[in-house]
Structures are given as structure tokens and as C-alpha cells.
DSSP file (Angstrom, degrees, kcal/mol; ACC not computed):
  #  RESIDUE AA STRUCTURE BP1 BP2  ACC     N-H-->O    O-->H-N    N-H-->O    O-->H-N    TCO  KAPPA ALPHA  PHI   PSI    X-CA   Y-CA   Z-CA
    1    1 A X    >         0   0    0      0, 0.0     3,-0.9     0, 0.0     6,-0.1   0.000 360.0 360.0 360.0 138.0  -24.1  -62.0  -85.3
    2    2 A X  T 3   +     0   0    0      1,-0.3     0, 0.0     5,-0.1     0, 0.0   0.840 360.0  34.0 -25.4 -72.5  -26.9  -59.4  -85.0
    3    3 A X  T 3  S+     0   0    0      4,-0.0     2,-0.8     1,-0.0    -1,-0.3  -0.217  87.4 117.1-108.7  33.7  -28.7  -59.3  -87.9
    4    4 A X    X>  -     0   0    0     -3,-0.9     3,-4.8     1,-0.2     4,-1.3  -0.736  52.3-151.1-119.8 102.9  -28.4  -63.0  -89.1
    5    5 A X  H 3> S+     0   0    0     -2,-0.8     4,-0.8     1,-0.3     3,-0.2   0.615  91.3  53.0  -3.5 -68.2  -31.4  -64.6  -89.3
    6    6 A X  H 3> S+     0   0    0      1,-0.3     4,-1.4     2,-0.2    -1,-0.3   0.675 104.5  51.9 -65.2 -18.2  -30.1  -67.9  -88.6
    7    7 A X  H <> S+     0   0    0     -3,-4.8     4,-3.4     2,-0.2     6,-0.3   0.861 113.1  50.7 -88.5 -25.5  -28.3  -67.1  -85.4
    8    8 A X  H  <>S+     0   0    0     -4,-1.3     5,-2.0    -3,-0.2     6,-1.5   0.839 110.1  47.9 -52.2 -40.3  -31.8  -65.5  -84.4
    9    9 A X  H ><5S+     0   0    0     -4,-0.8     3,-1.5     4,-0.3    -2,-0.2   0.919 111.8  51.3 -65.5 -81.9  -33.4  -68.7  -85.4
   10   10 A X  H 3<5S+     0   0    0     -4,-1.4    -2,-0.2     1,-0.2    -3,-0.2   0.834 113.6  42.2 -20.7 -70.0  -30.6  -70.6  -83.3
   11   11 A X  T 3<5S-     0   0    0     -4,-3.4    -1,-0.2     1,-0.1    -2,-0.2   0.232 113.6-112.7 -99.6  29.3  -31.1  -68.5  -79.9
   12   12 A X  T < 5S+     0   0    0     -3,-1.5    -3,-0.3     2,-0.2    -2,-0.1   0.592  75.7 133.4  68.9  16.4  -34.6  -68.6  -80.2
   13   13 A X  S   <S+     0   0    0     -5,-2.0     2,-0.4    -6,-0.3    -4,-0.3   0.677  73.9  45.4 -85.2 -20.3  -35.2  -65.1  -80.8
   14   14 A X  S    S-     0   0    0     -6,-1.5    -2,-0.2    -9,-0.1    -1,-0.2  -1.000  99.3-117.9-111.7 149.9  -37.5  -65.7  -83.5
   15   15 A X        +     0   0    0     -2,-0.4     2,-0.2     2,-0.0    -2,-0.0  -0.074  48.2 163.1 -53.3 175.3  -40.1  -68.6  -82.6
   16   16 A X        -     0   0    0     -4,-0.1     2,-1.1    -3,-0.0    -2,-0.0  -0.537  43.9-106.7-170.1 144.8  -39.5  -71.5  -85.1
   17   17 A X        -     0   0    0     -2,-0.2     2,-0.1    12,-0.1    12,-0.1  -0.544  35.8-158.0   3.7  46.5  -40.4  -75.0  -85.3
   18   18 A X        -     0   0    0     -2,-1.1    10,-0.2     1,-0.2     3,-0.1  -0.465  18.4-176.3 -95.3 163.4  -37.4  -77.0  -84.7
   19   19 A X  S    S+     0   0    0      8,-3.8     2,-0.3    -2,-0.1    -1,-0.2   0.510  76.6  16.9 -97.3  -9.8  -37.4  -80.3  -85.9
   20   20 A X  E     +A   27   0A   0      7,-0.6     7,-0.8     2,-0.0     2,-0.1  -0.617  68.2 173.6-151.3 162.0  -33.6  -81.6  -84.4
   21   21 A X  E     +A   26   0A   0     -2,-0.3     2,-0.2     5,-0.2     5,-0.2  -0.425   8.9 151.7-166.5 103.9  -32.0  -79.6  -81.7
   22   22 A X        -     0   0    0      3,-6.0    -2,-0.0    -2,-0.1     3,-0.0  -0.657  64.5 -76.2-128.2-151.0  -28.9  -80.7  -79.9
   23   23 A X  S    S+     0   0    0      1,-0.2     3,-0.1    -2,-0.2    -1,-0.0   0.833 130.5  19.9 -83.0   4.8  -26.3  -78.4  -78.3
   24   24 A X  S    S+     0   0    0      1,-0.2    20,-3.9    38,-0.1    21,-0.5   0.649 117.7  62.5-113.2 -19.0  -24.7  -77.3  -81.5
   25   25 A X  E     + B   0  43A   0     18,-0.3    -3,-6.0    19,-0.1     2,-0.4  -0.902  46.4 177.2-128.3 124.5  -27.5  -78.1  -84.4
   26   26 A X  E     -AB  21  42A   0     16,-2.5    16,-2.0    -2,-0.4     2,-0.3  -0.981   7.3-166.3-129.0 152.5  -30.9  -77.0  -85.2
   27   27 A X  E     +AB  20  41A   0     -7,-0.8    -8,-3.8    -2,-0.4    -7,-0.6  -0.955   7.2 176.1-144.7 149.8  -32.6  -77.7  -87.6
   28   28 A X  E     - B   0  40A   0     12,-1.0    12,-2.2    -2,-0.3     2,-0.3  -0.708  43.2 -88.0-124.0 171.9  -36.1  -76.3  -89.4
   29   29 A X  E     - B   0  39A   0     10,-0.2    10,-0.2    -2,-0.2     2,-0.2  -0.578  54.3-122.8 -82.7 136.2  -39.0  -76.5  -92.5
   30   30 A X    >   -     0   0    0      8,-1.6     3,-0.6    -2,-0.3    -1,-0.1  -0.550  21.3-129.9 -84.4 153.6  -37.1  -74.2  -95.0
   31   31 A X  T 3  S+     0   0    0      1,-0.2    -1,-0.1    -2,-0.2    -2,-0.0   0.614 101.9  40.9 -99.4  -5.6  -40.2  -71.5  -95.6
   32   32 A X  T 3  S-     0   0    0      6,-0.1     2,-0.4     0, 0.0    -1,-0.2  -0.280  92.7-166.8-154.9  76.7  -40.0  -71.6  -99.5
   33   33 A X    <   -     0   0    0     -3,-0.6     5,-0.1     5,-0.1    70,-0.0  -0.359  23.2-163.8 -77.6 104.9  -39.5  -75.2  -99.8
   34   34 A X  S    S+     0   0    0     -2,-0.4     2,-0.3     1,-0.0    -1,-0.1   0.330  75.8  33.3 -76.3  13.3  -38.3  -76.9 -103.2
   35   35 A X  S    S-     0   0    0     67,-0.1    69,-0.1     1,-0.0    70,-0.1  -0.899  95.5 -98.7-157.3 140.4  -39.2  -80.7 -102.4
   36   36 A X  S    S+     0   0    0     -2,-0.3     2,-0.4    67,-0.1    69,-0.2   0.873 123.7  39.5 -43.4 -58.5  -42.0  -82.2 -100.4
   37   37 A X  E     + C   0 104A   0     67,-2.2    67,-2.1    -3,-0.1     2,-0.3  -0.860  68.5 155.7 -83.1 132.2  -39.2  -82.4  -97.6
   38   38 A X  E     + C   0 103A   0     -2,-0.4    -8,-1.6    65,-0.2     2,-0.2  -0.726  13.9 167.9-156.3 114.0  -36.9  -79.4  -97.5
   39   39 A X  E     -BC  29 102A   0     63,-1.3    63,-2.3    -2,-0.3     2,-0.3  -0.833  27.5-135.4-112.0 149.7  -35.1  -78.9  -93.7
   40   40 A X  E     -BC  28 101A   0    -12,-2.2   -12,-1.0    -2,-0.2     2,-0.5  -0.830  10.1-154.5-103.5 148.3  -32.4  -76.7  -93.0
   41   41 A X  E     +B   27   0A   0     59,-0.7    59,-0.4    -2,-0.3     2,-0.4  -0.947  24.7 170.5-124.9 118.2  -29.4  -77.9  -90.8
   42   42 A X  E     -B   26   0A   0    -16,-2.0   -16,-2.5    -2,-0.5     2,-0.2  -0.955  30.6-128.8-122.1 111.8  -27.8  -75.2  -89.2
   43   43 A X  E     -B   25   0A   0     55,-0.6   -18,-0.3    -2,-0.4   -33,-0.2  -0.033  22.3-126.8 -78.7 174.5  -25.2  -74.9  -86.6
   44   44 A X  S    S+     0   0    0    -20,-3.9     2,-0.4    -2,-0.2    -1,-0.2   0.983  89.6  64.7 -64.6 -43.4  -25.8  -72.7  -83.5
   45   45 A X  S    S-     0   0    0    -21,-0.5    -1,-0.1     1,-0.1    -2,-0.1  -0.647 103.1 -97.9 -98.0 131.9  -22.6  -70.5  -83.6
   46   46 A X        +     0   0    0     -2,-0.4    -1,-0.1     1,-0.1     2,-0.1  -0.179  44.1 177.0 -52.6 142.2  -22.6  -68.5  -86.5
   47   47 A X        -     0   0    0      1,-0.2    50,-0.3    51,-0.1     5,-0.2  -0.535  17.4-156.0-155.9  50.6  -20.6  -69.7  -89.3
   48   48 A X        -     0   0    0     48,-0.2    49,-0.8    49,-0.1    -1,-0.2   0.483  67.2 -16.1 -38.0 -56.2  -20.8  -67.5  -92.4
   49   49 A X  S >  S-     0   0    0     47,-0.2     3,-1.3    49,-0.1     4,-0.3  -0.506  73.7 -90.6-116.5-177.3  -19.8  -70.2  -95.4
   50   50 A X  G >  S+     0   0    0      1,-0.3     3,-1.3     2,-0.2    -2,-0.1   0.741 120.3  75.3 -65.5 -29.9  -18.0  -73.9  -95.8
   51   51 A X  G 3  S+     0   0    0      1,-0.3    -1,-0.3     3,-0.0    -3,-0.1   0.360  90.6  49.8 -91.8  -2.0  -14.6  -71.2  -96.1
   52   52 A X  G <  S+     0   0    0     -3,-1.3    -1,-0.3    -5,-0.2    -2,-0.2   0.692  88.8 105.0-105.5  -6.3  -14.4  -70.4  -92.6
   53   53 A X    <   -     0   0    0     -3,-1.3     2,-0.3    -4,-0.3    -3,-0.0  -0.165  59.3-141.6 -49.9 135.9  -14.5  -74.1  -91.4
   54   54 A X    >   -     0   0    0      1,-0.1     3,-2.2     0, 0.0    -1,-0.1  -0.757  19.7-105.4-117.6-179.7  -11.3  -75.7  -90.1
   55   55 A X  T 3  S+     0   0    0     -2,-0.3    -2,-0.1     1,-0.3    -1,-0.1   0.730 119.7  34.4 -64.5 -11.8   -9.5  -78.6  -90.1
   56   56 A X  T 3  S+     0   0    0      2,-0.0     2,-0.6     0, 0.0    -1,-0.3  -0.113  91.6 127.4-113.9  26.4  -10.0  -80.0  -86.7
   57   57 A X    <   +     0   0    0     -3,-2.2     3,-0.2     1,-0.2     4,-0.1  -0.840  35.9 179.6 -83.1 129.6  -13.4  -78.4  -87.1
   58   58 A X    >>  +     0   0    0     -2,-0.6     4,-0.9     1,-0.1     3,-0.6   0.451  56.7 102.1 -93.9   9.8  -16.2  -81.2  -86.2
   59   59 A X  H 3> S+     0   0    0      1,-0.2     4,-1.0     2,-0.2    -1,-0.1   0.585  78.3  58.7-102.5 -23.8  -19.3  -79.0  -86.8
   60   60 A X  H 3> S+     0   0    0      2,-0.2     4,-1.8    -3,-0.2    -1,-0.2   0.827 106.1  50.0 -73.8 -43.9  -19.7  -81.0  -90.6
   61   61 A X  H <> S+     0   0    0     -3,-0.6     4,-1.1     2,-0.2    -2,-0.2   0.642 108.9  50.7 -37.3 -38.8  -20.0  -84.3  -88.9
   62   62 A X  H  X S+     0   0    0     -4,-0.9     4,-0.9     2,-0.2    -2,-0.2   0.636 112.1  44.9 -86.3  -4.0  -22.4  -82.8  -86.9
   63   63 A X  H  X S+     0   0    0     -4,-1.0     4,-2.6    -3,-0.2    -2,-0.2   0.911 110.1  56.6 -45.9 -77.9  -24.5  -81.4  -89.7
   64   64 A X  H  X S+     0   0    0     -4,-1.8     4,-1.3     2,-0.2     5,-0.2   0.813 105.3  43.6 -51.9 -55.5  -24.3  -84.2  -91.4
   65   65 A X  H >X S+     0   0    0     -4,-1.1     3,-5.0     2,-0.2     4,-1.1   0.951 109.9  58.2 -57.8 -69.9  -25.8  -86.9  -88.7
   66   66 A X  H >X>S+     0   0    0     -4,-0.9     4,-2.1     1,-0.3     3,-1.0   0.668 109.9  48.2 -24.4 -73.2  -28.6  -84.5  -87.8
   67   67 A X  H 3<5S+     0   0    0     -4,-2.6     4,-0.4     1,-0.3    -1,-0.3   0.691 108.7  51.4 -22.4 -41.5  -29.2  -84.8  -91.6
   68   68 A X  H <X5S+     0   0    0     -3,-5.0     4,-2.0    -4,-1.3    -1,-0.3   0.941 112.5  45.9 -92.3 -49.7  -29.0  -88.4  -91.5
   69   69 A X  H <<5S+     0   0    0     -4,-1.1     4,-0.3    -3,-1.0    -1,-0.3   0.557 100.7  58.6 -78.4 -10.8  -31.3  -88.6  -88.9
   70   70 A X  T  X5S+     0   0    0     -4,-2.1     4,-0.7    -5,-0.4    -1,-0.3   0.216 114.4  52.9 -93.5  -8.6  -34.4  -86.0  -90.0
   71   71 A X  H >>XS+     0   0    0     -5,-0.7     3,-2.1    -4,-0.4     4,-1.0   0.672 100.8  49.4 -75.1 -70.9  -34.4  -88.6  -93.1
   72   72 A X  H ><5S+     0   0    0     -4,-2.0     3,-0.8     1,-0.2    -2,-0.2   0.778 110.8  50.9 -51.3 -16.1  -34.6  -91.2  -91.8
   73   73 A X  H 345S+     0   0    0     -4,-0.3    -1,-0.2     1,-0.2    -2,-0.1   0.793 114.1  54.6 -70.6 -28.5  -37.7  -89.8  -89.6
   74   74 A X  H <<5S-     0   0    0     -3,-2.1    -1,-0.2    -4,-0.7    -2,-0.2   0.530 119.1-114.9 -61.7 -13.2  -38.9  -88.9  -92.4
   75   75 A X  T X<5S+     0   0    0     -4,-1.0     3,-0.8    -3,-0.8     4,-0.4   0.632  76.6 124.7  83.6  42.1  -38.8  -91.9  -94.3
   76   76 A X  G >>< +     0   0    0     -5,-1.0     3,-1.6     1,-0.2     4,-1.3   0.942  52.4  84.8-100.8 -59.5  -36.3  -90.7  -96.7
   77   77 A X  G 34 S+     0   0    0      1,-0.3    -1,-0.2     2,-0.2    -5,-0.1   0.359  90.8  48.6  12.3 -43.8  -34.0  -93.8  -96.0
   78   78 A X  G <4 S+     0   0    0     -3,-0.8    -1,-0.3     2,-0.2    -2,-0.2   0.649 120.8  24.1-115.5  -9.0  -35.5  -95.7  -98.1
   79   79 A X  T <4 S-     0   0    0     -3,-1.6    -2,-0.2     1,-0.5     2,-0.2   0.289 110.7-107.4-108.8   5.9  -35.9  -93.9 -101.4
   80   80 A X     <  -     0   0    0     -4,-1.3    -1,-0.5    -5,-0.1     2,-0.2  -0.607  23.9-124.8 103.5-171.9  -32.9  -91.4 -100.9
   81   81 A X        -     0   0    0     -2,-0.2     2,-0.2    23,-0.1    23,-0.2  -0.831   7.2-138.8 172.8 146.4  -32.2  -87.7 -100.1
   82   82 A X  E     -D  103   0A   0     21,-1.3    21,-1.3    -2,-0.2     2,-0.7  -0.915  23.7-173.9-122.6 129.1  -30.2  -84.9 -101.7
   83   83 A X  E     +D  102   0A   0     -2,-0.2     2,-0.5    19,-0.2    19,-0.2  -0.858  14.0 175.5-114.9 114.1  -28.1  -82.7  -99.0
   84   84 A X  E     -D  101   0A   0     17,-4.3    17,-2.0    -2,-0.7     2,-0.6  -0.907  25.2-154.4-128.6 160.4  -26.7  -80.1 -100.3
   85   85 A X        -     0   0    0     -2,-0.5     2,-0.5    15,-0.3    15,-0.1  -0.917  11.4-151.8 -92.2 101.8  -24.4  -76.6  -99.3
   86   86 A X        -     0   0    0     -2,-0.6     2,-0.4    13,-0.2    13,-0.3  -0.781  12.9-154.2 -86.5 137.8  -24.2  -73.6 -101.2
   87   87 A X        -     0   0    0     -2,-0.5     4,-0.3     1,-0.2     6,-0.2  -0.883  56.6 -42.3-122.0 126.1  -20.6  -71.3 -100.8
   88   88 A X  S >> S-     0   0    0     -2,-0.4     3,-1.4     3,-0.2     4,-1.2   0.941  92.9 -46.5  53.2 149.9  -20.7  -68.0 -101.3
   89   89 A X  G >4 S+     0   0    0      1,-0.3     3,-1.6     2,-0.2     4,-0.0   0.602 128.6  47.0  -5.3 -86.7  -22.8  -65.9 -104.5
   90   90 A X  G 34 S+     0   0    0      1,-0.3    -1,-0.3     2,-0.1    -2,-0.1   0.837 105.5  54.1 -25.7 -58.3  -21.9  -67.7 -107.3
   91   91 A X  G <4 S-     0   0    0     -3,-1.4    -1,-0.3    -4,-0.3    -2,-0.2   0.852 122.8-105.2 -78.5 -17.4  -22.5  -71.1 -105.9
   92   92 A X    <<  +     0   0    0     -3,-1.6     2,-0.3    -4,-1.2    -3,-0.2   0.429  62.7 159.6 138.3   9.9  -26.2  -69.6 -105.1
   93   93 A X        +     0   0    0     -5,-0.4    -1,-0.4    -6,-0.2    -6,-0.1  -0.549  11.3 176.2 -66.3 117.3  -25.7  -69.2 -101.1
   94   94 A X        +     0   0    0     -2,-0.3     2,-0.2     1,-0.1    -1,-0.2   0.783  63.2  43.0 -96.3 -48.5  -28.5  -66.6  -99.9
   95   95 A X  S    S-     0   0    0      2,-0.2     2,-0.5   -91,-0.0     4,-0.2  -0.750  80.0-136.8-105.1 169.4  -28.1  -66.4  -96.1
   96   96 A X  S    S+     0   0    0     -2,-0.2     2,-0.3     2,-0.1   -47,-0.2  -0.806  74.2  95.0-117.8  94.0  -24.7  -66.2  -94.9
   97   97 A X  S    S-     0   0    0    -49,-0.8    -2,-0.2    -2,-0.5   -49,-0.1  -0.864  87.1-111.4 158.5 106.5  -24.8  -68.6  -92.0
   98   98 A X        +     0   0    0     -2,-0.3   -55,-0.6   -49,-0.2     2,-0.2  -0.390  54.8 151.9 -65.9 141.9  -23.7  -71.9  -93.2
   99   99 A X        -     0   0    0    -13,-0.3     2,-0.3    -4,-0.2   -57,-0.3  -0.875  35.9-117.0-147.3 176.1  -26.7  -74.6  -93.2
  100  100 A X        -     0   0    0    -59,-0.4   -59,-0.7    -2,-0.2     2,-0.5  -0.998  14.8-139.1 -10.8  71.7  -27.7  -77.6  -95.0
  101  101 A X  E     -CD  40  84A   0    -17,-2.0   -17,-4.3    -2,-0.3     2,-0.4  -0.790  12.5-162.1-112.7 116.8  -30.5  -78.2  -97.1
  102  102 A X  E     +CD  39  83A   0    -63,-2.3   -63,-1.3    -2,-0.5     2,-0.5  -0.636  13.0 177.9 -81.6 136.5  -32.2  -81.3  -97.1
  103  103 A X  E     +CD  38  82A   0    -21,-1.3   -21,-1.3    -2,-0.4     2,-0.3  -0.911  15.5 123.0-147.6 137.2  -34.5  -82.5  -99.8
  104  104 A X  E     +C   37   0A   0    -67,-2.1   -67,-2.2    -2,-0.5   -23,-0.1  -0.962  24.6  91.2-160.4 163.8  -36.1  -84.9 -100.3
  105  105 A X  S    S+     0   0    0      1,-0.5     2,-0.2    -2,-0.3    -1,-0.1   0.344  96.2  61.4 121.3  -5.1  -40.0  -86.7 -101.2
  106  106 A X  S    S-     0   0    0    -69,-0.1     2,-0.6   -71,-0.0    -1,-0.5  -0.770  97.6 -95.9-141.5 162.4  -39.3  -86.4 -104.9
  107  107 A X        -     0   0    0     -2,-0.2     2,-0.6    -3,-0.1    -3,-0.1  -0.810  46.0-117.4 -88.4 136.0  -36.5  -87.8 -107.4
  108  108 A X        -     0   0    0     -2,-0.6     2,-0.1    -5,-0.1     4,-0.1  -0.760  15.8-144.2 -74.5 106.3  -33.7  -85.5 -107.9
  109  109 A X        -     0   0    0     -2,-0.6     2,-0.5     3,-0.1    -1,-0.1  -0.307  27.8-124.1 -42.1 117.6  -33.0  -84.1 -111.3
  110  110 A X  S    S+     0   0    0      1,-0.2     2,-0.1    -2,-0.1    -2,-0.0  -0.954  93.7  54.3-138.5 162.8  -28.9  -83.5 -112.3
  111  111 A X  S    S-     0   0    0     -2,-0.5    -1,-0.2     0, 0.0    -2,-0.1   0.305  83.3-144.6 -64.3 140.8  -27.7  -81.7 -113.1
  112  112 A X              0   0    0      1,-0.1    -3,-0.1    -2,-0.1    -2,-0.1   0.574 360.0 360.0 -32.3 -43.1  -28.9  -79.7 -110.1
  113  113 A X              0   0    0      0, 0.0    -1,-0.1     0, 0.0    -3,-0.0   0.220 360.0 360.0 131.2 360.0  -29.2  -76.0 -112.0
């Protein structure tokens, strides 16, 4: 998609960091970061929300290890992580490009907000 950040992000058309990169996942430092760790998980091919995923889709499995594996490089392993997905307005979803957000460095308040 054109004008979506994250697929820009994705094909390298704007520089960024990444921190993970395999042929379906990136991942980056989120740029207005709410925990001493806060990465974003992204897949490559655009993907507006969790509501276009299907069932034989693996692309949440692959989310999800990346995650598991920028903790633990982080150290998170050992005191914990929160990963979470925002769907659509309501649930507080900003770009529309499904990602991830990992967070982490802090203890985690719930409820969340």
C-alpha cells in the first residue's frame, strides 16, 4: 500500500533501524515509546488489522517468535514482557498495518487503559 508507513518501513523506503528482519518480519524502536523497551513487530506484506488474517494464515506465529526473540535479547526473559495488538479505532489501533508492540523494562500495570 502507498501511503502506509509501515509497508514503507518494510521495503526500506524510509531508512530505519531494524532490530529482527527475516523474509516476512521486521521489526523496529517504536519512536514514542511507552516502556524502556518498546519494538514494533510488523509483517512485510501489508496487513491492515488482526480482521483480515486467516485461518491457515501463519503470519501470527511468525510475529509472535520474532517477539519472543527481541526479549529475550533484550533480557526481558527473565522479568517478563507485555505484547500486545490493537484492532481497529476503538481498541486504540493508530496505523493500519497490523504490528505488535513489545514492551517491556518496567512492570505492567492492568488494567492496561
Amino acid at each position: 500500500m502507498s501511503d502506509c508507513i509501515f509497508c514503507k518501513i518494510a521495503g526500506g523506503d524510509i531508512p530505519t533501524e531494524l532490530l529482527y528482519e527475516s523474509e516476512d518480519v521486521v521489526a523496529f524502536n517504536d519512536l514514542d515509546p511507552q516502556a524502556p523497551v518498546h519494538v514494533l513487530i510488523i509483517p512485510r506484506r501489508h496487513i491492515s488489522s488482526l480482521l483480515e488474517i486467516g485461518e491457515t494464515d501463519a503470519i501470527l506465529a511468525e510475529l509472535q517468535s520474532a517477539a519472543i526473540e527481541i526479549a529475550r535479547q533484550r533480557g526481558l526473559g527473565e522479568t517478563g514482557f507485555r505484547l500486545v495488538t490493537n484492532c481497529l479505532e476503538d481498541g486504540g489501533q493508530a496505523v493500519f498495518h497490523l504490528h505488535l508492540h513489545l514492551l517491556g523494562g518496567r512492570r505492567m500495570g492492568w488494567p492496561p487503559g
